[in-house]
C-alpha positions, 0 to 999 in steps of 0.5 A: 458510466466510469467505463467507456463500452464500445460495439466493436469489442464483439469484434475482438477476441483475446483468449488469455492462458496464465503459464507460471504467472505468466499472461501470454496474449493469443489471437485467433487466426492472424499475428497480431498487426497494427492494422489487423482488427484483432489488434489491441488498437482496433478498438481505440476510441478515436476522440481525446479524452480517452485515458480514463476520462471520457466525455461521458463521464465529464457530462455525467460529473458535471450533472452530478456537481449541480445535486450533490453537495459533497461532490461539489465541496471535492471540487471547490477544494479542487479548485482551490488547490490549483489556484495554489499552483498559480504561486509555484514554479514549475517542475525542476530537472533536480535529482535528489539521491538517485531520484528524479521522483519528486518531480514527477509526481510533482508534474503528475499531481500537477497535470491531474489538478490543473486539467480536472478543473479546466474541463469542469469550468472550461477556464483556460487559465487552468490548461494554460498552467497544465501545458506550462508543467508539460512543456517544461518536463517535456525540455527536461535533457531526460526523464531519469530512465536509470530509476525507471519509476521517475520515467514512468510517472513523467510518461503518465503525466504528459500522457494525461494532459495530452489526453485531457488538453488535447483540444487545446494544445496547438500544434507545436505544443502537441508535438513536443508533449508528444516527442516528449512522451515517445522518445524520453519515455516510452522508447525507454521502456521499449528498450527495458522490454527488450531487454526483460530488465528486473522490474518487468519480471518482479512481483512489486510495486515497480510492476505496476507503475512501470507498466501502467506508466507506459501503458497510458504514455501508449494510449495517449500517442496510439494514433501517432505511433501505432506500432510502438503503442502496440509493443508496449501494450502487449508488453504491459499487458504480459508483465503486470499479472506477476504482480497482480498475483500478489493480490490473492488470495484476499487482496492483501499486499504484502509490501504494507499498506503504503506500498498497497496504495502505491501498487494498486493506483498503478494498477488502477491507472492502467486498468481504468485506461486500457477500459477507457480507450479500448472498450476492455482490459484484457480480464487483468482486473479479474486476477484471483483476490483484486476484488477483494484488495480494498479489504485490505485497505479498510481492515488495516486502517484502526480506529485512531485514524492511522495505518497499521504501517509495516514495511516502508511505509507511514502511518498516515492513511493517504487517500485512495480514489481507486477505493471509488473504481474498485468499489464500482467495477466490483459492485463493492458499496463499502469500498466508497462508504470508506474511502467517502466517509472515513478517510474523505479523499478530496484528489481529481480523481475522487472526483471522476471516479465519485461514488455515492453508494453506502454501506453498513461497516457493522456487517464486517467482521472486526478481525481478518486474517489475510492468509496470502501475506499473513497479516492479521488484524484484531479489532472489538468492533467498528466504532471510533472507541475500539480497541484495534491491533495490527499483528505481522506475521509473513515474510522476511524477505518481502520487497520493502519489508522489515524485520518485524515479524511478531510486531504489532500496533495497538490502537484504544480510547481514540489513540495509537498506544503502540506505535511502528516507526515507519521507514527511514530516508531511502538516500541513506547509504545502502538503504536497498543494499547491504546496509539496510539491517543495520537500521534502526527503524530497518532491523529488529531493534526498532520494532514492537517484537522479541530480540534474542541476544541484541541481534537481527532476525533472519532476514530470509525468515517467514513466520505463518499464523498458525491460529485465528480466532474471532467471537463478539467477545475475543479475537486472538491469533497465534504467529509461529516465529521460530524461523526468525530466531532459528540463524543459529540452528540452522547453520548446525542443523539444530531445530529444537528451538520454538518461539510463538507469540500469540494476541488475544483482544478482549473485547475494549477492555484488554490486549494480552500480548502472550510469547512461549520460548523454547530454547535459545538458553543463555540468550538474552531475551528483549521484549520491547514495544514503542510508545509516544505516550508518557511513560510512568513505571512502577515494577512489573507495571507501566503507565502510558499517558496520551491527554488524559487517557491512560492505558496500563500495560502489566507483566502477568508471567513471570510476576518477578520481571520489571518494565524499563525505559530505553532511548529509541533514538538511533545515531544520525543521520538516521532519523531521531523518534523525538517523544517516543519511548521504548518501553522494554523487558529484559530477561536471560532465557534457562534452559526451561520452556518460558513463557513472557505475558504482558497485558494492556488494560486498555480501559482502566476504568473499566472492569477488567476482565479475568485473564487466565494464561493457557499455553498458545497450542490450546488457544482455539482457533482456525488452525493453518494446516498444510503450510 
């Protein structure tokens, strides 16, 4: 079994009350005490390792490597990867911008690797190499506690070789990996906790890996210093629902799906560890919409093999070993199928956590609407040929977020047609500061959306779906704008301007991308997308040409309008987009209602549809009411 169960949980009993967000632990009779049994601790599995990896599952993996192929080749990679390590120099105190992260996650990967294979094969080569890592960090003059994350991260790493290479440490290495852990790391937080500094009172990311950093650091010294793992644990354990809320109601995240993978291994880390050494994770993994997170993972992942990548994020779908937890605490098969199958994640974890179970994707609908973050994906169907369109509506102001909302990516014959940039280099100046919109790939100009008069949405803008539809034949959604270009409005208090944009896919064979504008006379209008195909123009239509595939985008309203090419290569040091087009639409708005229609006939060769425009407020749908 994953989880460790322990009889002496009956022993325990917690009740948790949630007050604005807020989990607030109770304990019937007495304060909660190191050496009370309703402690936190009374249940701590004594034996290393504990954090989690047990025993149990080191019999039952090895079992498993002797009948399962595809596990076996998951840990011949393993193996192959930590021999690599064997060429490398360990871990360096070397900040890059603010950051000691690199070296963090370097150590943790590291630690991870090394002391997988060690207790699959018992080669003490492999733990030697892992204790190398942490004796190194341990010596490290701090672990950057100015950005917490690098400390956290350092803290889950030692935690884990200490855990897993307890049996192999001798004294002295305990106590420096120990120390290490106590005084670089978790007396760091202890004071952040304290304090009640920003990350423990945030709904993002820095929630969860802070906390579940700190977490493991506690579990893995609890013996030693208990009081201290106490304090931290019943701090973790408060903090981390704020940001656990975010995953309702339909396990989007709406940081993107980089910052989704980011968030919820964190999570994972730390529900999986308090299960493992405590018998229990206090219900945190019952938070309304964490069953259904991977959802979102599989929903945003389109048939190219890329991500659906807004916010801070990359295209690139890492992989994702907490699909296999989550897919076994929520008895969700699809989960594993996915991340086994599709995305074939080979990390040690892929290995602790494998899960064999299949599953049907077919049963899944091929269109969602993530109502909590309003994120819509639009999909013909599940093969690899399918159309696919990532859709952002949401908010503005969200951690890590864009000002992107009313951009798309469209997927078709196996490619990325229209692509998102991605981020840029978080060491630019004011990159989380003032200068953030000034951006390229930040602000609106780098994004698959409308720009009124060459300017930035509104950063604090949201924009709700307020339409979704989905049929074996169409799918489509309607997102309302407005807010996004209301800056003028509402400083004179004016709001009779309206922008909507509504995508509709037909079946494989076309995407109608479909925006009605009222107001805003006299501004320029820019409609733009961005593209890696070669771009061929010819009036109101356009050519994109990846290998030998085509994909043809036209102007359906107004006829008279025409494509153009622009650069889409900011002034360095921004990042260039070396081979990316943008492909663009230019045009001054009356004072009439306008209505722009471009569709991309996806499947030249094929029959094209009829494509009849009707205004959005007649598209059908599930209409958001109440909002």
């Amino acid at each position: 079994m994953i989880f460790a169960h322990y009889s002496q949980i009956a022993k325990q009993v917690v009740i948790f009350t949630v007050f604005s967000g807020l989990t607030t632990i109770l304990t019937i009779g007495r304060p909660l005490m190191a050496s009370d049994e309703t402690s936190p601790l009374a249940t701590l599995r004594k034996e290393h390792p504990r954090l989690i990896v047990t025993r149990e599952d080191e019999r039952r993996v090895k079992q498993l490597l002797g009948q399962n192929a595809q596990l076996r080749a998951i840990f011949e990679f393993l193996r192959k990867e930590a021999d690599e390590v064997f060429r490398q120099s360990p871990v360096q105190h070397r900040l890059i911008g603010p950051r000691l992260l690199d070296q963090s996650r370097l150590c943790l990967s590291r630690v991870y690797l090394l002391a997988t294979v060690y207790r699959v094969t018992g080669e003490r080569r492999y733990a030697d190499r892992a204790i190398k890592e942490m004796i190194t960090a341990a010596g490290f003059q701090d672990w950057n506690p100015s950005h917490f994350l690098d400390t956290a991260e350092m803290t889950h790493a030692l935690a884990i070789g200490y855990d897993w290479l307890y049996e192999v440490l001798d004294s002295q290495q305990r106590q420096t990996i120990r120390q290490a852990i106590v005084e670089k790391g978790l007396r760091e937080g202890e004071k952040i906790y304290r304090k009640g500094t920003w990350w423990t009172k945030t709904s993002w990311n820095w929630n969860q890996v802070c906390n579940g950093g700190m977490t493991l650091g506690a579990l893995a010294v609890a013996d030693e210093e208990p009081q201290l793992a106490e304090y931290i644990l019943a701090q973790a354990i408060k903090s981390i629902p704020i940001a656990l809320a975010n995953y309702a109601p339909d396990g989007a995240w709406a940081e993107g799906p980089g910052y989704w993978s980011y968030a919820t291994h964190y999570t994972v880390y730390m529900l999986a560890g308090l299960q493992s050494a405590l018998g229990t994770d206090f219900g945190l993994s019952d938070s309304p919409g964490f069953d259904k997170a991977g959802d979102f993972r599989i929903h945003v992942v389109g048939p190219s093999g890329l991500a659906f990548n807004f916010a801070d994020g990359s295209a690139r779908v890492g992989a994702a070993a907490p699909m296999f937890w989550l897919a076994t605490r929520f008895g969700k098969p699809l989960y594993a199928w996915h991340e086994r199958e599709v995305v074939k994640g080979r990390t040690p974890l892929h290995l602790w956590w494998y899960n064999d179970q299949s599953a049907d994707i077919t049963r899944e609908p091929p269109a969602k609407w993530f109502r909590g973050a309003d994120i819509v994906t639009l999909r013909s169907d599940w093969e690899d040929q399918a159309v696919f369109v990532g859709f952002k509506g949401g908010d503005n102001a969200v951690n890590h977020s864009h000002l992107e909302l009313g951009s798309f990516v469209l997927d078709a014959q196996g490619l990325r047609w229209v692509l998102d940039l991605g981020s840029d280099n978080y060491n630019l100046p004011g990159y989380f500061g003032k200068q953030r919109w000034t951006y390229y790939r930040l602000g609106t100009q780098g994004q698959n959306t409308l720009v009124l008069d060459g300017q930035n949405q509104n950063p604090q803008a949201k924009a709700p779906v307020i339409a979704f539809w989905s049929s074996p034949t169409i799918s489509h959604a309607v997102i309302d704008l407005s807010a996004a270009y209301m800056e003028n409005e509402r400083q004179t208090g004016i709001a009779s301007s309206r922008v909507l944009r509504g995508i509709a896919v037909f079946g494989r064979n076309a995407v109608l991308v479909q925006d009605e504008i009222v107001g805003h006379s006299g501004k320029e209008l820019q409609w733009q997308i961005h593209t890696e195909a070669r771009v061929s123009i010819q009036g109101n239509r356009a050519t994109l040409t990846q290998n030998d595939r085509q994909v043809i985008a036209e102007i359906l309203a107004p006829r008279d309008l025409i494509f153009e090419s622009q650069s889409a290569n900011p002034p360095p040091p921004q990042r260039q987009n070396p081979g990316v087009t943008k492909l663009a639409i230019r045009t001054k708005l009356s004072d009439e209602p306008f209505t722009l229609a471009v569709v991309f006939w996806c499947n030249p060769l094929a029959k094209r549809p009829p494509i009849s425009l009707r205004p959005l407020q007649d598209w059908e749908g599930q209409v958001a009411t109440g909002r």
